[in-house]
C-alpha positions in Angstrom: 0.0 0.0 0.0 1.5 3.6 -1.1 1.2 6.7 1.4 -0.5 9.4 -0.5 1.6 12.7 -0.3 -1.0 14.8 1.1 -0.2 12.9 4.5 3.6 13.4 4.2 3.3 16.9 2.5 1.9 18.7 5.9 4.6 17.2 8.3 7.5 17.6 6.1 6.4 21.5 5.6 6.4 21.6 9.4 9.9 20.1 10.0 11.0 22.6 7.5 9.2 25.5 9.1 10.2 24.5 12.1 14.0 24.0 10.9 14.3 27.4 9.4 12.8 29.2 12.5 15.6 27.4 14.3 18.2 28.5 11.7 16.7 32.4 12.1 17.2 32.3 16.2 20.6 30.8 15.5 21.9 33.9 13.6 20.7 35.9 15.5 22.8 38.2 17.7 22.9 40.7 20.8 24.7 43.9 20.9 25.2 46.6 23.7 23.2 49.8 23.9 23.6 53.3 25.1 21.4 56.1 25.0 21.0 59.5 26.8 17.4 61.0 26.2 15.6 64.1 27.3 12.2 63.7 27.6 9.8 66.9 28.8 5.9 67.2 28.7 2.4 67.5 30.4 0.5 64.7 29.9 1.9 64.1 26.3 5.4 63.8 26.4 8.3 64.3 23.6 11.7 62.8 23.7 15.2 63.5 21.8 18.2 61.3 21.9 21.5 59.5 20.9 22.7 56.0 21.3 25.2 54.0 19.9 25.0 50.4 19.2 28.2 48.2 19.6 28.0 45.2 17.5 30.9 42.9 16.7 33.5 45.2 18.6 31.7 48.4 16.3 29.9 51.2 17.2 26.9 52.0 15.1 25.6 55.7 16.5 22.1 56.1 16.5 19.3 59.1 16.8 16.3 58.6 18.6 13.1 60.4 19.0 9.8 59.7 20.9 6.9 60.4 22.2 4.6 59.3 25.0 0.8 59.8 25.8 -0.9 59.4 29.1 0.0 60.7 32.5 2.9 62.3 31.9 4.4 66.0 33.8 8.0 67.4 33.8 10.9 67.0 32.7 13.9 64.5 32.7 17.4 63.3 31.2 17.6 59.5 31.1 21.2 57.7 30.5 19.8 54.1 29.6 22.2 51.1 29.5 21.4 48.0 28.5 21.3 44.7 25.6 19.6 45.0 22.2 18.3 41.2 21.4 17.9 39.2 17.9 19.6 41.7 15.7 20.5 40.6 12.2 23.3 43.5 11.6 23.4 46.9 13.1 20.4 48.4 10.5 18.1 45.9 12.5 17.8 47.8 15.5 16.3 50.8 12.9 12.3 50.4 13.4 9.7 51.8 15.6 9.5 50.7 18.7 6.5 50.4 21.4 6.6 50.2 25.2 3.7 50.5 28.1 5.6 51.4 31.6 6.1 54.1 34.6 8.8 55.7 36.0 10.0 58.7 37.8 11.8 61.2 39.4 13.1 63.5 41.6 16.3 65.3 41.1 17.3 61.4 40.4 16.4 58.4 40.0 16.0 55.6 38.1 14.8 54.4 34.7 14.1 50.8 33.1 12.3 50.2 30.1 11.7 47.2 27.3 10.9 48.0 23.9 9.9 46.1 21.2 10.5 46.6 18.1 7.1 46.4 15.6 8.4 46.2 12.5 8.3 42.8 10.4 7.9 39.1 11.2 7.7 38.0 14.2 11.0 36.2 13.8 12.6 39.4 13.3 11.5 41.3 16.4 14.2 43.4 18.1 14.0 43.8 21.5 15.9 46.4 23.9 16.1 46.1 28.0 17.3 49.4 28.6 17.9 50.5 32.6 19.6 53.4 34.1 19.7 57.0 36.2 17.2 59.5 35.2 17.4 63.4 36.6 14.8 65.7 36.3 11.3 66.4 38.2 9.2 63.9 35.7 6.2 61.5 36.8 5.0 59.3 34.1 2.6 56.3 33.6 1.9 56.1 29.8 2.3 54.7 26.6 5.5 55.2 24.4 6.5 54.5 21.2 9.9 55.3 20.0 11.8 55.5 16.5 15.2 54.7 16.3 17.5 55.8 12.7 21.2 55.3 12.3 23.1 58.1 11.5 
């Protein structure tokens, strides 16, 4: 008795499916962030910054610009440290990025964010764990998004 393809067809599109997600997660890589931004509003928020992106032992500098609605008031200068995850060359951290989080302070502080990149495939999401001092009067629950060119 012969197997009809259409039994082996499905399972062997799987294994390759699965096989190339596998493939994607192996190449990709992580790379260190830094990035100072100023941030200043009343309940909407804007943000201007620079980062740099080390990847491979270079340094890909980076402008970054945001903006953040919901319960935001003051102003603040964040210096955010931190690990940019799955990049596939320095021009994949370039995107738009989305976050939902609060923070604050008072003459100093302290900052922590995750940002996810929403551009492309799933597979080819770029996330960054950014933490660090912020200084500046600033009280914020809202959420962000947040664009992010090389230079």
């Amino acid at each position: 008795m012969r197997k009809s393809c259409l039994h082996v067809a499905p399972a062997a599109l799987l294994g390759i499916l699965w096989l190339a997600g596998i493939s994607t997660a192996l190449h990709a890589e992580t790379g260190s962030v830094a990035v100072v931004l100023t941030k200043g509003g009343f309940i909407l928020g804007v943000g201007r910054g620079e980062g740099v992106l080390t990847l491979r032992g270079r340094h890909y500098p980076f402008t970054v610009s945001g903006i953040s609605v919901g319960g935001t008031i003051g102003a603040s200068t964040t210096k955010l440290v931190g690990q940019a995850f799955n990049l596939r060359g320095p021009e994949s951290i370039e995107g738009t990025y989305g976050a939902v989080g609060a923070g604050g302070a008072l003459a100093g502080g302290a900052g922590s964010v995750r940002l996810r990149n929403t551009n492309g495939a799933i597979t080819n999401v770029v996330i960054l764990q950014l933490s660090g001092p912020k200084v500046g009067v600033e009280l914020s629950v809202a959420a962000a998004g947040v664009s992010i060119r090389l230079k």
